[in-house]
C-alpha positions in Angstrom: -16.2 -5.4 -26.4 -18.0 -7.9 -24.6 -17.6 -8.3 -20.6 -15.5 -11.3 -20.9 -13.3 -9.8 -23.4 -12.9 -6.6 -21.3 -12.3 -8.4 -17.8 -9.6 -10.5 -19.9 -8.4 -7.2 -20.5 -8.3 -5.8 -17.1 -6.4 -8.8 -16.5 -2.9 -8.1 -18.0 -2.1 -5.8 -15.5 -2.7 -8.5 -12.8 -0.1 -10.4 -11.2 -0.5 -13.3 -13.6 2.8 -14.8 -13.1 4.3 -15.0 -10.1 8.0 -15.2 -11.4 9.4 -12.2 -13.0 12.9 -12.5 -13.6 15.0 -9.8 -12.4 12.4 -8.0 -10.7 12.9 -9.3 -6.8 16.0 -11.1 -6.5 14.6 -12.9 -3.1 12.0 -14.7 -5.6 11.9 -17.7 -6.8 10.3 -20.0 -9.3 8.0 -22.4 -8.3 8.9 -25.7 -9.4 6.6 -28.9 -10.2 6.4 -31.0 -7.5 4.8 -34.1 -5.4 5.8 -32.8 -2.5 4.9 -29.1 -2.5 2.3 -29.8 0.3 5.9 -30.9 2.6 7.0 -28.4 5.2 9.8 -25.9 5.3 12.7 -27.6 7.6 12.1 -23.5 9.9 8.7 -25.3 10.9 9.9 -28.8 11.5 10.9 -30.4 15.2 14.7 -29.7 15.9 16.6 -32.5 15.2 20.0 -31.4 17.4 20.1 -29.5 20.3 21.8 -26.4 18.3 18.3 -25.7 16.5 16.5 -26.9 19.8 18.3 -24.0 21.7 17.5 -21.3 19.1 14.0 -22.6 18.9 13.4 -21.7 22.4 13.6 -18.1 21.3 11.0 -18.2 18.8 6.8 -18.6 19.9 6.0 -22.6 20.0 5.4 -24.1 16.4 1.9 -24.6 15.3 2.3 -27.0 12.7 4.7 -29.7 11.5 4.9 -32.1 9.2 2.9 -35.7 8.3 5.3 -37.2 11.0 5.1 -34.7 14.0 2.2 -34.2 15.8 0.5 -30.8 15.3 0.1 -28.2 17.9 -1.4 -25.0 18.4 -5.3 -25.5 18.9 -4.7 -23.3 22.2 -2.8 -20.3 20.9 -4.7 -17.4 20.4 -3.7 -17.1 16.5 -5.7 -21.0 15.7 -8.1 -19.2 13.7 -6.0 -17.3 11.6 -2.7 -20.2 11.4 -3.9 -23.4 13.0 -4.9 -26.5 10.5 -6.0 -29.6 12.9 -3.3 -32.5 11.8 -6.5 -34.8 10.6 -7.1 -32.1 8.4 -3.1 -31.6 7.1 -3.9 -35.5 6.3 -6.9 -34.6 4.1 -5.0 -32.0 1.7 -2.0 -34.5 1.5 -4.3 -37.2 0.6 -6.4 -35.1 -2.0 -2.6 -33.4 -3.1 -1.6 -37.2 -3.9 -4.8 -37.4 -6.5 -3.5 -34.3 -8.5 -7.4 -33.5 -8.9 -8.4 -29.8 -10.0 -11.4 -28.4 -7.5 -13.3 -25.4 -8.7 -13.5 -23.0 -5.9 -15.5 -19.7 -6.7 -13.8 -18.0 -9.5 -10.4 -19.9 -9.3 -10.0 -23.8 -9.9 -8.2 -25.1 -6.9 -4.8 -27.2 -8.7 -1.9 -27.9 -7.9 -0.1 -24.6 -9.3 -2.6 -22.5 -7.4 -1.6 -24.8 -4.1 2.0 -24.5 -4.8 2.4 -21.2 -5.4 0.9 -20.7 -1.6 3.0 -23.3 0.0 6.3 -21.6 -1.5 8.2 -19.6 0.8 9.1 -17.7 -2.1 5.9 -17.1 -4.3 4.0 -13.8 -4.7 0.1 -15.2 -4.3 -1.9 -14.3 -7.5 -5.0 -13.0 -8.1 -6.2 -16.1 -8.6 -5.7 -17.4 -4.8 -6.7 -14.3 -3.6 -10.0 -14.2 -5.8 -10.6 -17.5 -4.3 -10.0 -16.5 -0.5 -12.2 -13.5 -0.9 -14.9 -15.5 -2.5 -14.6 -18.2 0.6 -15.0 -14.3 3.0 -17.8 -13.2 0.7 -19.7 -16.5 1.4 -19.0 -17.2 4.8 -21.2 -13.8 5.6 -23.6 -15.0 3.3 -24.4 -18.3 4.7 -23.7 -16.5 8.2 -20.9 -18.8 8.8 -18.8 -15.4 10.1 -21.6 -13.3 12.5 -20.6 -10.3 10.2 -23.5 -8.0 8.6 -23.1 -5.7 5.5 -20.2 -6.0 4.4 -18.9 -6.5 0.8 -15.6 -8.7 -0.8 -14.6 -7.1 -3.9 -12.1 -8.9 -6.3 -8.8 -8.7 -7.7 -10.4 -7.3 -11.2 -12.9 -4.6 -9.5 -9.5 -2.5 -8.3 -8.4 -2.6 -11.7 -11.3 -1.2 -12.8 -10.8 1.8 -10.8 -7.4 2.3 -11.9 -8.5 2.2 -15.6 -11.5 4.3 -14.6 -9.0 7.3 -12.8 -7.3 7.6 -15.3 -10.3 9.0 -17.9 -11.5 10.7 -13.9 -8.0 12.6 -14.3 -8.0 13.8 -18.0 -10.8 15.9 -17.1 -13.9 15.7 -14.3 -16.4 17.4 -16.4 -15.7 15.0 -19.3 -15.6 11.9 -17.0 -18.4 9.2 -17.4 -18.5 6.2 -15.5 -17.7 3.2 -16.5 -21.4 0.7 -16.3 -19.8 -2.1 -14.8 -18.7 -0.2 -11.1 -21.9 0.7 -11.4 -22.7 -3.1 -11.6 -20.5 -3.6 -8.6 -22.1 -1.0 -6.3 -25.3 -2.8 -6.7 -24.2 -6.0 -5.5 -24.4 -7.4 -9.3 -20.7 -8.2 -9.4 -18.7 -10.0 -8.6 -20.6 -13.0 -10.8 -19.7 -15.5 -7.7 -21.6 -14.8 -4.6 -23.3 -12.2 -5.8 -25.3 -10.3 -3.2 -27.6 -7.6 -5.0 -26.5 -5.0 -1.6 -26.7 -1.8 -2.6 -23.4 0.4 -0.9 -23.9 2.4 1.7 -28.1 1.2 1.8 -27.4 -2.4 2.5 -23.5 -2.3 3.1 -21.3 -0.5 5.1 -18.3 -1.2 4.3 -16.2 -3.4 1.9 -12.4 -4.9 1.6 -10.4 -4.7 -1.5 -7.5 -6.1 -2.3 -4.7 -4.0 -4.9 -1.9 -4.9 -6.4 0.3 -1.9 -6.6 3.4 -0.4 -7.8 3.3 -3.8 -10.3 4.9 -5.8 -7.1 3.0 -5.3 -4.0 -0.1 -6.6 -2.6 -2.1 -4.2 0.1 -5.7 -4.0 0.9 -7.8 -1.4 1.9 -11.1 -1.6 4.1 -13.4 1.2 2.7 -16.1 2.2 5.2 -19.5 4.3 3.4 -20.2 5.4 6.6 -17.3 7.1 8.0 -16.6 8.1 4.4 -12.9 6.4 5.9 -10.2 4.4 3.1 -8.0 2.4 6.1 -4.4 1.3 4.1 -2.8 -2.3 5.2 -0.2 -2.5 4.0 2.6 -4.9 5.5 5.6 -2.4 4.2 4.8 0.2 6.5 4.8 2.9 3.9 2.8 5.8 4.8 1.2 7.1 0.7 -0.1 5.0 -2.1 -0.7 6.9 -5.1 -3.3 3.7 -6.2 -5.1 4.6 -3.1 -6.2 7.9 -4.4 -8.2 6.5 -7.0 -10.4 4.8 -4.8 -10.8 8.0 -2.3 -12.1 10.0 -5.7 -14.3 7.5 -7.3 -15.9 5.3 -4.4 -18.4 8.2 -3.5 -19.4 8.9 -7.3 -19.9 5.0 -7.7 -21.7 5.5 -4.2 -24.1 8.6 -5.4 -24.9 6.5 -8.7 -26.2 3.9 -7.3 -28.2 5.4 -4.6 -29.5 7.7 -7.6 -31.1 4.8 -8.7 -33.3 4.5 -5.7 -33.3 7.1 -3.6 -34.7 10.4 -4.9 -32.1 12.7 -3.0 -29.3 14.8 -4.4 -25.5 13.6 -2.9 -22.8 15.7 -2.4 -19.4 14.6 -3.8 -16.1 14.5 -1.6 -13.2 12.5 -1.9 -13.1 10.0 0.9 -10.4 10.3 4.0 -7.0 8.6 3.7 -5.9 6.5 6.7 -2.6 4.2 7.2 -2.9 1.3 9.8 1.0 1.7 11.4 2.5 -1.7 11.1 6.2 -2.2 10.9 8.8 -5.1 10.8 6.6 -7.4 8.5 7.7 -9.5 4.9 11.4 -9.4 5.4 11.1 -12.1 3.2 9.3 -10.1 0.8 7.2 -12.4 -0.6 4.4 -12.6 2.3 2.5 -9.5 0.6 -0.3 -11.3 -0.8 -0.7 -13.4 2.5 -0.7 -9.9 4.9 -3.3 -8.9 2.6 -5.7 -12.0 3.1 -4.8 -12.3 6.7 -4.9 -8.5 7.3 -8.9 -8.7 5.6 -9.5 -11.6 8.0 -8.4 -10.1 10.8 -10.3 -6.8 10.4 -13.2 -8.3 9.4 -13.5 -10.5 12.9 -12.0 -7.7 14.9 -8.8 -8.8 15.7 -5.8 -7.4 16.1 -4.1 -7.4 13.2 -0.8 -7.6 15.0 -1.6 -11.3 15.4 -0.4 -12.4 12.2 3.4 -11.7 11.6 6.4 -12.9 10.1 6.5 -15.6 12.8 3.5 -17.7 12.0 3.2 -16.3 8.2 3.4 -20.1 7.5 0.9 -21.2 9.0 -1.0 -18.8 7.9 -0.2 -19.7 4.6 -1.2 -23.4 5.3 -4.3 -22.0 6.8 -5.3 -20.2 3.7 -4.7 -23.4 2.0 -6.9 -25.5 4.2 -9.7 -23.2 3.7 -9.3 -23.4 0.2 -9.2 -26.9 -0.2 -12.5 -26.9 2.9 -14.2 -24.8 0.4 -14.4 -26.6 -2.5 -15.1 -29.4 -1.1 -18.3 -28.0 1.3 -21.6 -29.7 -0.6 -23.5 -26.7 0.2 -21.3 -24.1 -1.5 -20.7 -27.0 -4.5 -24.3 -26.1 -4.8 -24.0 -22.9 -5.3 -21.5 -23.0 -7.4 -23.6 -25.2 -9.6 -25.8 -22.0 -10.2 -23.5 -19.8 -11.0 -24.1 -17.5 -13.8 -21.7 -15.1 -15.7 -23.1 -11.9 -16.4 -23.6 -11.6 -20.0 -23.1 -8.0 -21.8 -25.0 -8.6 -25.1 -24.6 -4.5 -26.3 -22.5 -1.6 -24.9 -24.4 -0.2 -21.3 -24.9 3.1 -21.1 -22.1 5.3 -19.4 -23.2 6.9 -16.1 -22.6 10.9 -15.9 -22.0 11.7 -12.3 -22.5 15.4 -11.6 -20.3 17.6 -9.4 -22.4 19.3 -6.4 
């Protein structure tokens, strides 16, 4: 099977569509429409003095519609929720064009945009494949001040999970599959690639996983401290996906370093840690959103606290701006242009990872 073939593959146990019937009865389907990129009425001015009153009880609203003037460039949640109203303008104006942007590994349309505008989508992996390509160049470019650290994409934790289970039929048996192998190296993902070798050149890397076929989380996995940290916006406490990870990411870790450094590497599962959050995605549909916003905030050391069901709008907008900023920056356009998909002419070699 050929590496497009298998990542198609990987795919199908993706969130590929957002709308599952039956499965979360707070869901809903997205519908076609001109005016996805329109406000929901909970972030618009009061009109009465009912709403004005219970408004007062809430934290000040950062964004509002094309009529209302926007607000919020003073809060200390701008860079995570804030879009500057000239820049609302911009996404209206390019939303009225209907025009398809390619943005990393996702094309930018106006599914991909509604499905983040609605109250009541699950994001995909598309969306988030995009976002963590925007993260992934932003630290290349030195946009973000951040060093050594890795972006890994929606596909990548599938691989693990595929990979765990050979891992669990039998460690002496288990071979690795080439293409983590390609990921510890910095060769994958395609877009952005950064040839950094884990824990030579990186430190540590974020990963987002869809789990329990309903649930977005993400994990920031630290070669250093040998540490897995857990967000997860439900609170919950064990992850049996996690485990996969905590097993494999120091045998991926060892092969690579085999590669270069001349040193034998003990094996041990890495440590399990859950950031305590509570009282987030009543709505249940925010999942994907925490996940981005949680990566964000770790990654720029703030507190994750500061996104939370009260501005998980405007966070959502947010992610949209820098979507739409993204495809449209001439520099990473550039890049873009020079992409080039890794190309698996015969079955790679499986790596045998020995137990010490």
């Amino acid at each position: 099977m050929g590496t497009q073939e298998f990542l198609e593959s990987c795919m199908k146990n993706l969130p590929l569509d957002t709308f599952v019937k039956g499965l979360n009865p707070s869901q809903a389907k997205v519908e076609d429409s001109l005016d996805w990129l329109e406000l929901p009425k909970s972030l618009k001015k009061p009109t009465d003095s009912l709403e004005l009153q219970k408004s007062l009880k809430k934290p000040a609203v950062r964004l509002d519609d094309r009529d209302i003037e926007l607000d919020g460039e003073n809060f200390p949640d701008r860079c995570l929720v804030f879009v500057h109203p000239t820049d609302f303008k911009k996404m209206q104006d390019w939303q009225d064009t209907r025009t398809a942007i390619q943005i990393g590994p996702s094309m930018l349309d106006g599914d991909l945009a509604g499905r983040i505008m609605s109250a009541s989508s699950w994001l995909k992996n598309y969306e988030i494949d995009a976002i963590m390509y925007v993260f992934r160049e932003r630290t290349t470019l030195k946009r973000w001040n951040v060093d050594r650290v890795a972006f890994m994409i929606c596909v990548f934790s599938d691989f693990i999970s595929k990979d765990y289970q050979n891992f669990c039929k039998g460690i002496k048996k288990y071979t690795m599959d080439p293409l983590l192998l390609q990921y510890g190296k910095g060769e994958l993902p395609s877009h952005g690639k950064t040839q950094m070798l884990w824990n030579v050149d990186v430190d540590r890397m974020y990963v987002p996983v869809w789990v329990n076929c309903n649930h977005w989380i993400a994990l920031c996995i630290s070669f250093v401290t040998r540490n897995i940290q857990v967000f997860d916006c439900g609170g919950k406490k064990k992850i049996k996906e996690v485990e996969a990870f905590a097993q494999l990411i120091p045998r991926i870790v060892k092969a690579v370093q085999s590669l270069t450094i001349q040193k034998h590497f003990h094996i041990t599962p890495y440590n399990v840690s859950y950031v305590p959050m509570s009282g987030l995605n009543r709505l249940q549909c925010h999942c994907g959103v925490y996940t981005i916003k949680h990566i964000e905030c770790h990654v720029l050391g703030l507190d994750i606290s500061m996104v939370n069901d009260e501005n998980i709008w405007g966070a959502r907008i947010k992610i949209m701006w820098d979507l739409w900023e993204a495809a449209n920056d001439l520099e990473l356009i550039e890049r873009m242009s020079k992409y080039e998909p890794i190309k698996c002419s015969k079955p790679a070699e499986y790596v045998e990872i020995d137990d010490l």
